[in-house]
N, C-alpha and C positions, 0 to 999 in steps of 0.2 A: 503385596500379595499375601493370601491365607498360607500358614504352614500346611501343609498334607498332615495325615494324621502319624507317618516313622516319626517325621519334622518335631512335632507334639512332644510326642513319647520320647525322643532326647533330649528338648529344652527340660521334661518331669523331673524325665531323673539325673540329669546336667544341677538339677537346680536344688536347693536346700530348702525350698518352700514346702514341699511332700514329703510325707514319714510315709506314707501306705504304699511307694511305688519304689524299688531301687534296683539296682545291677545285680546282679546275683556275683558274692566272689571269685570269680573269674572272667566277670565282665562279659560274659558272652548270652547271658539271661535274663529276661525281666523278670523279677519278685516281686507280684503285687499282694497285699493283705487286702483281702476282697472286701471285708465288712468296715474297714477303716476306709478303703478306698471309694467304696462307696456313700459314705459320711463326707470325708474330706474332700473330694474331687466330684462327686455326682449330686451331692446332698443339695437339699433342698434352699439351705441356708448359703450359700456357697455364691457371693459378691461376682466373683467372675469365673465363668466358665470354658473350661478346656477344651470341652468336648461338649457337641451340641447333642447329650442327651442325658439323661441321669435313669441310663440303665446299662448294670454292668453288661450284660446281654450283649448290649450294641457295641462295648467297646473288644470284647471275645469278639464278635459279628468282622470286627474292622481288623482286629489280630489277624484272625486268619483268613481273610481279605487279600492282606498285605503279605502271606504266606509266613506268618508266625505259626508255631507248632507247640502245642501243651506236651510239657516234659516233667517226668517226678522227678523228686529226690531224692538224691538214694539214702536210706538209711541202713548205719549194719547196726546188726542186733548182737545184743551180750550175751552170752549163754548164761549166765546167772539172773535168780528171776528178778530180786529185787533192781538190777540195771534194768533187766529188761522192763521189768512195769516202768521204772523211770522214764527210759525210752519211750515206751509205747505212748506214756501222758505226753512226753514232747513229742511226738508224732502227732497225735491228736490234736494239739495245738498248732501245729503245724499249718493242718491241714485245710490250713484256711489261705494259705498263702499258694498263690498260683505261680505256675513259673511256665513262660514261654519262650522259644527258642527262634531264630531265624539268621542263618549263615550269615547274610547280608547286615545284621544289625548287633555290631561287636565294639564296647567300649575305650578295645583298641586300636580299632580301626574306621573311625569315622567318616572316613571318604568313603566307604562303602556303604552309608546310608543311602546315597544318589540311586541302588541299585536294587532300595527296597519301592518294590511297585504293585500295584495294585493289581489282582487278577482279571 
C-alpha cells in the first residue's frame, strides 16, 4: 500500500537521506529550508520521487490538508545594535526555513501519527 503523505513526511525526517526537512528541537515541528527542499526533494534531477509533484505549493497545499499550521520562530532581539544587526542577518537567513505545526504530528509521540487525516 502507498504511505499517505503524514506517512511520507515521517519516513523524511525519520531518515538521514534529507538535509532540507528536519524536526524542529522539540520535536513537535517540521523545519523545512524551502530553496534546498526544493533542489533536493522536488528538483528536477531527483532519481526517485517523494511526492508526486515538484512544487513546493503542492506540498504547503497537502500540509495544510492534513491540518498542519505555519508557525514563526521566535526570535528575541539584543538591545545593543551591533547583536542586533547580527541578529537581524540570522533572521534573514532564516527566513527561508518554514516551520509547520500539527498537534497530531509529534516526534515523541508516534502513535499519534494514525490521527493525522486528511480534511
Amino acid at each position: 500500500l502507498p504511505l499517505c503523505f503524514p506517512e511520507k513526511l515521517w519516513k523524511m525526517l525519520e531518515s538521514d537521506q534529507f538535509q532540507s526537512i528536519w524536526w524542529s528541537k522539540s520535536g513537535k515541528c517540521v523545519a523545512i529550508n524551502k530553496d534546498l527542499f526544493e533542489v533536493e526533494v522536488l528538483g528536477s534531477g531527483v532519481c526517485q520521487r517523494v511526492f508526486n509533484t515538484r512544487h513546493i505549493k503542492s506540498v504547503i497545499r497537502q500540509l495544510n490538508l492534513y491540518g498542519f499550521i505555519k508557525v514563526q520562530q521566535d526570535f528575541q532581539r539584543s538591545a545593543s545594535l551591533p547583536e542586533f544587526l547580527a541578529e537581524e542577518a540570522a533572521a534573514s537567513a532564516h527566513s527561508q526555513i518554514l516551520y509547520y505545526y500539527n498537534p497530531s504530528f509529534n516526534r515523541a509521540h508516534p502513535w499519534l501519527l494514525g490521527m493525522c487525516k486528511r480534511r
